[in-house]
BAVEXSE-97469 format. One line per field, with one value per residue (C-alpha): residue in three letters; x, y, z; chain. Coordinates in steps of 0.2 Angstrom, whole numbers, m for minus. Layout:
<sites>
rest <- [ALA, ...]
X <- [X, ...]
Y <- [Y, ...]
Z <- [Z, ...]
kette <- [A, ...]
</sites>
This chain:
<sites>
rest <- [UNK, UNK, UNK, UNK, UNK, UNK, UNK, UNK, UNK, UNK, UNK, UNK, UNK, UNK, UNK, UNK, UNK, UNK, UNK, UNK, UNK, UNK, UNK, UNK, UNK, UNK, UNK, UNK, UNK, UNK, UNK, UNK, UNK, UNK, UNK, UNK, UNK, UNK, UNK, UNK, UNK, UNK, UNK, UNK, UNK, UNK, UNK, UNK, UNK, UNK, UNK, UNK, UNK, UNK, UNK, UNK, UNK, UNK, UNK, UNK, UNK, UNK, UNK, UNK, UNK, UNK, UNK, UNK, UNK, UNK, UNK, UNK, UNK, UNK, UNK, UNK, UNK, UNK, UNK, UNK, UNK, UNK, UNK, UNK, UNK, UNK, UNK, UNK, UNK, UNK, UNK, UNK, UNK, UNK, UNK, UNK, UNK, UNK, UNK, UNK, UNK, UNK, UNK, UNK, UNK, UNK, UNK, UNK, UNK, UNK, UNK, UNK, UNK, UNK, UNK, UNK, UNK, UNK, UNK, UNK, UNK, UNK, UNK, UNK, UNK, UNK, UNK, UNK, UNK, UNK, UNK, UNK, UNK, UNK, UNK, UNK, UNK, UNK, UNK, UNK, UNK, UNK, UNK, UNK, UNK, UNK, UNK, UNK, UNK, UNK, UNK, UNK, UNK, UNK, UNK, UNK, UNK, UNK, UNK, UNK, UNK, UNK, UNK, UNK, UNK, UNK, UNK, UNK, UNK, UNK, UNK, UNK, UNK, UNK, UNK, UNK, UNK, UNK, UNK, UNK, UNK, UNK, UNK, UNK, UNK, UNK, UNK, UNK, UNK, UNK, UNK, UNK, UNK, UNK, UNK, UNK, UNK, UNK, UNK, UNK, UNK, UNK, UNK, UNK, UNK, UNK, UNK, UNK, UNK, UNK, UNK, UNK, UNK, UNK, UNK, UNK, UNK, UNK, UNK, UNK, UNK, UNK, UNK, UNK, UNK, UNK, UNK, UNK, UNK, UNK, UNK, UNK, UNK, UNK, UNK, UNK, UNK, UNK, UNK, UNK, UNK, UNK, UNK, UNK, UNK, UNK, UNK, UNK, UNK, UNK, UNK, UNK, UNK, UNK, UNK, UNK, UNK, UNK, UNK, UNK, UNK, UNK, UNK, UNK, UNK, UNK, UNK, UNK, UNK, UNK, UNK, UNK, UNK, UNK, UNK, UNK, UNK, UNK, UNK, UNK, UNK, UNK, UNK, UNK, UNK, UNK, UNK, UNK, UNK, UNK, UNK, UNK, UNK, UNK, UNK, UNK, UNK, UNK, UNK, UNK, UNK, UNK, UNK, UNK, UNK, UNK, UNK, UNK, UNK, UNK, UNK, UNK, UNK, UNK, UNK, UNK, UNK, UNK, UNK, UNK, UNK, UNK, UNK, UNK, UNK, UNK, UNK, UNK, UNK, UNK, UNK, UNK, UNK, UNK, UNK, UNK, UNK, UNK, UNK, UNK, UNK, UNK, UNK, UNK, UNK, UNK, UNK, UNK, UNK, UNK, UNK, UNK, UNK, UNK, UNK, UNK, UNK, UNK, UNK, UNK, UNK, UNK, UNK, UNK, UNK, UNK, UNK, UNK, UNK, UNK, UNK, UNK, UNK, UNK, UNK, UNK, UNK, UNK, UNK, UNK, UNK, UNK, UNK, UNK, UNK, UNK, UNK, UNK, UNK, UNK, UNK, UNK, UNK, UNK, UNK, UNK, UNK, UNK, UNK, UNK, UNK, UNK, UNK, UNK, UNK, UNK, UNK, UNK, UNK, UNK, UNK, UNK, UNK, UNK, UNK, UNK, UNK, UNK, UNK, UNK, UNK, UNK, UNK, UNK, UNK, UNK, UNK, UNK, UNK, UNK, UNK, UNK, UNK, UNK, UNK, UNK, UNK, UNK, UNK, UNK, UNK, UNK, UNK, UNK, UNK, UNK, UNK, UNK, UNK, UNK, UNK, UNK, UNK, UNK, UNK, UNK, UNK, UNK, UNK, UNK, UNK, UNK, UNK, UNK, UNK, UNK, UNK, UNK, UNK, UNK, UNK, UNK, UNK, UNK, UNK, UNK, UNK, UNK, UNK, UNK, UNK, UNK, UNK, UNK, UNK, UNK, UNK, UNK, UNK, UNK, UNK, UNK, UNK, UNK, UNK]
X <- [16, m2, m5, m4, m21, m19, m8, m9, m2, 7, 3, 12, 15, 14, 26, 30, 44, 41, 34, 39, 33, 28, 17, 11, 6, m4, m5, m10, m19, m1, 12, 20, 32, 33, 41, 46, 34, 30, 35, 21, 15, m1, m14, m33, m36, m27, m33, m24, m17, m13, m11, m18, m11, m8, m8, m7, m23, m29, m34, m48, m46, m60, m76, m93, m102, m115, m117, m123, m139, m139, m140, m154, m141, m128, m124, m104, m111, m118, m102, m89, m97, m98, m78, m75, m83, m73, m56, m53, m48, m46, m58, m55, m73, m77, m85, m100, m110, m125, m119, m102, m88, m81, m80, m73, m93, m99, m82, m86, m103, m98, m85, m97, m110, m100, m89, m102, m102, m89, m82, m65, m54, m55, m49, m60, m57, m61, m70, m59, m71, m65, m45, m47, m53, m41, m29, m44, m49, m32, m30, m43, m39, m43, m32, m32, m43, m54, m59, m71, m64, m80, m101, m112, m117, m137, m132, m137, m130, m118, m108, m116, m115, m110, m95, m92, m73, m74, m67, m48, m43, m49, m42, m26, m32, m35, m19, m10, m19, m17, 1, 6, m3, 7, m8, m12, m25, m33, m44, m54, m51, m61, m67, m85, m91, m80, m89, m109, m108, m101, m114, m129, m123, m122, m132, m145, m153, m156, m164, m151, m151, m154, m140, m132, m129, m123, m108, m104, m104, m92, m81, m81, m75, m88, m94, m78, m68, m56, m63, m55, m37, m39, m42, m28, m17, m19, m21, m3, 3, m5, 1, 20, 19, 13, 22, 6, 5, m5, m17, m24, m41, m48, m35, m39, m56, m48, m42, m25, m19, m19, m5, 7, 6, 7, 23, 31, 26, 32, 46, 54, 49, 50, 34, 26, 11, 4, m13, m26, m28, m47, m49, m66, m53, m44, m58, m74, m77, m90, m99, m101, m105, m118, m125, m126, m130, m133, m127, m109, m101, m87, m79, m61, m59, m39, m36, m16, m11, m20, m8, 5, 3, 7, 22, 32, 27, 13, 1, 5, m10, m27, m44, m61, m71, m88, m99, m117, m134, m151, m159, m173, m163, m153, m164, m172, m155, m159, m170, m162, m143, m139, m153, m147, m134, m119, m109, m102, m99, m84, m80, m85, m79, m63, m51, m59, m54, m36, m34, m43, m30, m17, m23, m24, m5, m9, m1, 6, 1, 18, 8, m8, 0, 13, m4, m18, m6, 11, 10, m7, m1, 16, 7, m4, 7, 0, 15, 24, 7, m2, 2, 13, 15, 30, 34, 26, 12, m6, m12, m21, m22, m32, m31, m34, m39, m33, m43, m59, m73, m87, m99, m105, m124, m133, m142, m124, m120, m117, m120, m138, m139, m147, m136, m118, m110, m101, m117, m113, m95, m85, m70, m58, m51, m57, m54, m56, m52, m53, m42, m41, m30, m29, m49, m56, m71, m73, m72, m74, m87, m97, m96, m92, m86, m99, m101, m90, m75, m69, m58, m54, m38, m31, m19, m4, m8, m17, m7, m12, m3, m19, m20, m4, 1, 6, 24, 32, 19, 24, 43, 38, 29, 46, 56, 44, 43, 63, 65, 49, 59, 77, 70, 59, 73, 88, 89, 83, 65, 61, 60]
Y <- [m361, m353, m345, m325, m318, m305, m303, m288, m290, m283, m262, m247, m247, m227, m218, m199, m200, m210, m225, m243, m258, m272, m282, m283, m298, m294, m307, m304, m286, m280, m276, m292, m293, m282, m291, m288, m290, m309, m314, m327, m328, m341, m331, m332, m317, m310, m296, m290, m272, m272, m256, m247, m239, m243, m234, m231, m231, m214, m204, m190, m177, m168, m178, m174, m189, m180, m193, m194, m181, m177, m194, m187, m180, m192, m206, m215, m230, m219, m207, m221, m231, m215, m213, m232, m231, m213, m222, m217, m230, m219, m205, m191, m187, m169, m163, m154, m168, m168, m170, m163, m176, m162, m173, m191, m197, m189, m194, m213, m212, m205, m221, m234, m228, m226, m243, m254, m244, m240, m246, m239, m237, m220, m208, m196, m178, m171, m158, m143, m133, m136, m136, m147, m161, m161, m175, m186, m184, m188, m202, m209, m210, m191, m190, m171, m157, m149, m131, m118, m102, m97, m94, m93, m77, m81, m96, m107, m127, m133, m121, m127, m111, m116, m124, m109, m103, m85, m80, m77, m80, m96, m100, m98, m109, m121, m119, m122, m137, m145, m143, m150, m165, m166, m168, m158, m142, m141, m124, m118, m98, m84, m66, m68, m50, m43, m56, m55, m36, m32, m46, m38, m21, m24, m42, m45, m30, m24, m40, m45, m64, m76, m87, m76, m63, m74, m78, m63, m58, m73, m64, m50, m59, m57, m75, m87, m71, m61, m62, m79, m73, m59, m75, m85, m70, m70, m91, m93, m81, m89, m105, m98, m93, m110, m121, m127, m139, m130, m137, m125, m131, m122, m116, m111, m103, m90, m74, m74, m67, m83, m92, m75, m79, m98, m95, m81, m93, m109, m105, m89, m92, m108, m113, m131, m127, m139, m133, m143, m137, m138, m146, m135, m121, m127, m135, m128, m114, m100, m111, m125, m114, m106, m122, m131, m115, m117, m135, m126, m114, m109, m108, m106, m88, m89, m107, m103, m97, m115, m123, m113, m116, m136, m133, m122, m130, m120, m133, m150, m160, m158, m164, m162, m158, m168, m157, m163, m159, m164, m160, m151, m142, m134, m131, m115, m105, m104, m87, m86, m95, m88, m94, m111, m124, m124, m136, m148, m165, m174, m190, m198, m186, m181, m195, m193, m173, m178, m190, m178, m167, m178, m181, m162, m162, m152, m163, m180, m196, m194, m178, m188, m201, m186, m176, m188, m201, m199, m182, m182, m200, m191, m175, m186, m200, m215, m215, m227, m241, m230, m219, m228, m246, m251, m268, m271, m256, m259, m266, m250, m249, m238, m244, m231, m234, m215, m219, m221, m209, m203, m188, m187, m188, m187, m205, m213, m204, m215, m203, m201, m182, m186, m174, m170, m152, m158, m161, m163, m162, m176, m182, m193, m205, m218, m228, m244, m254, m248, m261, m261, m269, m281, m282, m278, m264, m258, m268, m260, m246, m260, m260, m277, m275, m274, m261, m264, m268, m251, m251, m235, m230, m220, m205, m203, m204, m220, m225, m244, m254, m266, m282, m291, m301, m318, m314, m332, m329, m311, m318, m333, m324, m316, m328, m336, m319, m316, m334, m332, m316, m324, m339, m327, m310, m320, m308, m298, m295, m274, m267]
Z <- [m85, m88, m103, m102, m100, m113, m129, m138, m151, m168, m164, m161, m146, m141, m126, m118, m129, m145, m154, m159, m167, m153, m142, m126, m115, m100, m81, m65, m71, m74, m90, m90, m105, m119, m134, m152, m169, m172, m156, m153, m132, m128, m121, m113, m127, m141, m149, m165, m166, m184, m191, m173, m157, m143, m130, m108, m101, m106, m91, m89, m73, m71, m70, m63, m62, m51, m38, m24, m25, m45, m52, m65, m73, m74, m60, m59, m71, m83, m84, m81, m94, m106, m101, m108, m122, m127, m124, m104, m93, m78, m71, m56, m50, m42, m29, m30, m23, m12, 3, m4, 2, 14, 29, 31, 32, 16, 9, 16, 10, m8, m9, m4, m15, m32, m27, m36, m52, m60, m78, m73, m64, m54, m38, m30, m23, m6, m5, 3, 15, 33, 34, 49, 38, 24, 33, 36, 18, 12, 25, 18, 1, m9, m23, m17, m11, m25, m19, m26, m25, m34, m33, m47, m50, m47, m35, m47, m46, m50, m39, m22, m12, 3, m4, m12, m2, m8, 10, 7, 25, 26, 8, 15, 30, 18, 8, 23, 29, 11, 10, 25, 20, 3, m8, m23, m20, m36, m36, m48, m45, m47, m40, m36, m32, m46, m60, m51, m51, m70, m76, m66, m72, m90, m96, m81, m74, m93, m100, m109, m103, m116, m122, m136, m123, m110, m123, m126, m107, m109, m124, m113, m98, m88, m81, m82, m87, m80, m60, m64, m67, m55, m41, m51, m46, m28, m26, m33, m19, m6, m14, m15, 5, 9, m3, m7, m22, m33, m50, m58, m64, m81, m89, m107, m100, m93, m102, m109, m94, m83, m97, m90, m74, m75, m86, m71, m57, m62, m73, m65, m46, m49, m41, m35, m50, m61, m74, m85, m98, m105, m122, m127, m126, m141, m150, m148, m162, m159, m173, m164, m146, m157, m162, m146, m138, m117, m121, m117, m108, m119, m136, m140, m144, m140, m146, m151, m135, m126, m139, m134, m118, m120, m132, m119, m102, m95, m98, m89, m95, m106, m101, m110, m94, m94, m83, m88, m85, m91, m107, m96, m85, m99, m113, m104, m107, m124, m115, m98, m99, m82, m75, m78, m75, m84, m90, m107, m110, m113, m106, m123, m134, m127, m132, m152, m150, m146, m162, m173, m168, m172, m189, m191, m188, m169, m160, m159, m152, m139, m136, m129, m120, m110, m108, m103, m95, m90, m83, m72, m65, m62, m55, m44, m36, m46, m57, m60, m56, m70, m83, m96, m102, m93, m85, m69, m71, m71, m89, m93, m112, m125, m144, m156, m176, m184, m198, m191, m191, m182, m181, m165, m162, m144, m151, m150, m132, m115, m102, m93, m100, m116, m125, m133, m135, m149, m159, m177, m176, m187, m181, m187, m177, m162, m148, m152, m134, m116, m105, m87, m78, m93, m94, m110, m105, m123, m137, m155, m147, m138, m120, m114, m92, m80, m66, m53, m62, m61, m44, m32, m33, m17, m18, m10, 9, 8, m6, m12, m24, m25, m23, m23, m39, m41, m43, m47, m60, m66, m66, m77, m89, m92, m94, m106, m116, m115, m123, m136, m141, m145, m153, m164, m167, m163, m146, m133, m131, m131, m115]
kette <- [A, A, A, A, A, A, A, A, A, A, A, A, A, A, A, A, A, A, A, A, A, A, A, A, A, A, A, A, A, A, A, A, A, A, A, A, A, A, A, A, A, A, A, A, A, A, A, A, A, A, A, A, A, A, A, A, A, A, A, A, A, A, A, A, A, A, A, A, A, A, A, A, A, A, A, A, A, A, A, A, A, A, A, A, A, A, A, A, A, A, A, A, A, A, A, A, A, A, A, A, A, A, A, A, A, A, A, A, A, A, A, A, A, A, A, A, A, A, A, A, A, A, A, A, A, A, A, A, A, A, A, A, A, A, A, A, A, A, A, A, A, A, A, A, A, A, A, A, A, A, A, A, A, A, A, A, A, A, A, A, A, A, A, A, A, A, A, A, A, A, A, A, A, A, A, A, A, A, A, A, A, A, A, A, A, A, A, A, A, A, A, A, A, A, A, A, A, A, A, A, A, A, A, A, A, A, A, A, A, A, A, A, A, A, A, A, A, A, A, A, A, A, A, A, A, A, A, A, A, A, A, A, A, A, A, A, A, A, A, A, A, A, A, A, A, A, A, A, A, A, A, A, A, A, A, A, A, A, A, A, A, A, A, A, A, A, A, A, A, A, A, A, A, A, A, A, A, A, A, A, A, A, A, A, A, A, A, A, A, A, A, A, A, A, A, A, A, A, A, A, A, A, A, A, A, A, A, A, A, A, A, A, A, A, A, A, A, A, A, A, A, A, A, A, A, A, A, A, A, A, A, A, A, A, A, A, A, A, A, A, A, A, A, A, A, A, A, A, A, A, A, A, A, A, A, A, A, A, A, A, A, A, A, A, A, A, A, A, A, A, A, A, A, A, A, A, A, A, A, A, A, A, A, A, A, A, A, A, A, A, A, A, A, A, A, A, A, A, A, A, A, A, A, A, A, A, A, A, A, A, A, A, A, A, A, A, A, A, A, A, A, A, A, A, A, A, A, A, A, A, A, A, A, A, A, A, A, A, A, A, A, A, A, A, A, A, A, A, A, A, A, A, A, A, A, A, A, A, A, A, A, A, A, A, A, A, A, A, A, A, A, A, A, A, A, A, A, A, A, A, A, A, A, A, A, A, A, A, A, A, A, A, A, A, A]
</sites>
């Protein structure tokens, strides 16, 4: 038979629920055997995992790639590209687009435009607006309906106004129209009028604006404070009287309070609810925030109770958001921070975050692929085609050296913003390869896959499996890998 088209070989081969020695041999874009150490399989490529991880495509859920109408700031080859090189093989983009992807045309037009583009693989959300859109959005292809329970205080982008959904009636409209289409409504929760007033009251009328008093407007819980749990608080009953899937987005932002009520809704009322956890919220010290100053809109001033929140449940996945925006649009906050956009980056950095914490002894490399895999392709419907190595899924693979380090520098940065909120920081530990569908993307920090590579993957109402694999093929590779393994180990090949 042909050759495989990829072998990884001789690494730690990383799961949900432990860890072994092994290799991997990728056909037809798919896991195609998954053998013992020193089994030997002819491939196209081998690349040597020695002493490294390797690990499910890691995903990242809470992209802003800012197209279409803010591609100054970022564009989906700069940001998907940015992604591959930080270890992600899979993106879910946001909507605060102009024209916002709220109808089946802008959602159309936001496909067709990013289709050529991408570095990864990725799923889009529609925007939730109009109720009497949601099916069409999921019909034609939404991994769910983002909504913005929220406005900006000053009306200031990215919190596009007139997606702003602040009216509760039509909330629940929405809620209802989501949930009988089975998709996930993923709602970033706040209480507007409660969070403008206090901030005008206190930080904006007097003159206090410039960026150290914007965080500790923030401390307070002020802007992304407690307005947001006070929203979080009525959503998940709305959510409860329409059986509404609900994804809580920002978790770890919010006050303390939102853990409680996560913990009461899902685990005592037993609640469809499902939360992201944010990884600034556990990493970014009021050092760093100070640093970076308008270059980030948070730091983690309750980090044990985000990691907490993983240990007992409340937390179903972690996510560094990448929320970017241009040098020049950002730099004024340094006098006037709610004047301006605000927002962080993390497609790059997320992925180095997560193993830094493992070497830290914070969590376990189990940990990552269960919170940036295995769960959101659970939580999403993509599971089992993505989310864990497993024979038959799509060959998404990120290879990670735990002794490796970097400082990040904005020089070193992918993304069209020109900047890094993690300025400065050392981390140890880094991805080494991006692989999608068995095509190496990143290759020892270079990026080596084109735009367009990167394919659009549908949620659950238009659920596509992709193109269909050469199955005599897939079933040949296994014989040949079952009878490499016994000649090699004297039996069975792992599984």
């Amino acid at each position: 038979m042909k050759p495989f088209d990829l072998f990884v070989t001789n690494g730690t081969i990383v799961t949900a629920h432990g860890e072994y020695r092994g290799s991997i041999a990728v056909a037809e874009g798919r896991v195609a055997a998954i053998v013992a150490p020193g089994v030997d399989l002819p491939a196209m490529r081998t690349i040597d995992a020695t002493g490294r991880h390797i690990l499910p495509g890691l995903w990242h859920v809470h992209c802003h790639f800012r197209e279409p109408g803010h591609t100054y700031k970022e564009d989906f080859e700069s940001g998907s590209r940015a992604a591959a090189a930080g270890g992600i093989a899979f993106c879910i983009d946001m909507t605060n687009n102009t024209p916002h992807p709220t109808t089946l045309e802008t959602f159309e037009m936001k496909k067709e435009a990013i289709a050529p583009k991408a570095h990864v693989d990725y799923a889009i959300y529609g925007g939730g607006l109009y109720p009497k859109t949601c099916l069409d959005l999921g019909k034609a292809g939404a991994i769910g309906i983002k909504i913005f329970n929220t406005r900006h205080v000053k009306e200031v982008y990215p919190y596009i106004t007139e997606l702003g959904v602040v009216d509760h009636g039509i909330l629940y409209e929405l809620y209802e129209a989501i949930a009988e289409t089975g998709l996930v409504g993923s709602v970033h929760h706040d209480d507007t009028e409660w969070c403008k007033r206090l901030t005008f009251r206190d930080y904006i009328n007097p003159g206090k604006v410039e960026n150290k008093y914007y965080m500790e407007c923030y401390e307070r819980g002020y802007m992304y404070g407690h307005g947001m749990v006070a929203g979080l608080a009525s959503s998940l009953y709305y959510a409860r009287l329409t059986k509404l899937r609900l994804h809580v987005l920002h978790l770890g932002v919010m006050p303390v309070g939102a853990y409680e009520m996560l913990r009461h809704a899902k685990f005592d009322l037993k609640q469809d609810v499902s939360a992201e956890l944010e990884a600034a919220s556990l990493f970014m010290s009021q050092e760093q925030a100070e640093r970076v100053g308008p270059f980030a809109y948070l730091w983690a001033h309750s980090a044990e109770a985000g990691w907490n929140s993983l240990r007992d449940g409340v937390a179903d996945m972690l996510v560094g958001e990448h929320a970017p925006h241009s040098v020049e649009d950002v730099e004024p906050g340094w006098e006037d921070n709610f004047s301006v956009p605000l927002g962080i980056t993390g497609a790059q950095e997320f992925v180095p975050l997560m193993l830094n914490a493992v070497n830290e002894g914070r969590m376990t490399l189990q940990d990552v692929a269960r919170f940036c895999a295995l769960q959101p392709a659970q939580r999403f419907g993509l599971y089992p085609r993505k989310g864990a190595l497993e024979l038959g899924a799509d060959a998404d693979i990120t290879i990670v050296d735990l002794k490796r380090e970097t400082v990040f520098r904005k020089e070193d940065m992918h993304s069209r913003a020109g900047h890094t909120s993690w300025e400065g920081m050392k981390v140890r530990g880094m991805p080494v390869f991006t692989i999608v569908r068995g095509q190496v993307v990143m290759d020892e920090g270079r990026i080596v896959g084109e735009p367009g590579l990167g394919r659009f993957t549908p949620g659950i109402l238009a659920r596509d499996d992709g193109p269909a694999p050469n199955v005599e093929r897939l079933h040949q590779a296994e014989v040949v890998a079952q009878a490499a393994s016994q000649q090699a180990a004297g039996g069975p090949a792992l599984e």
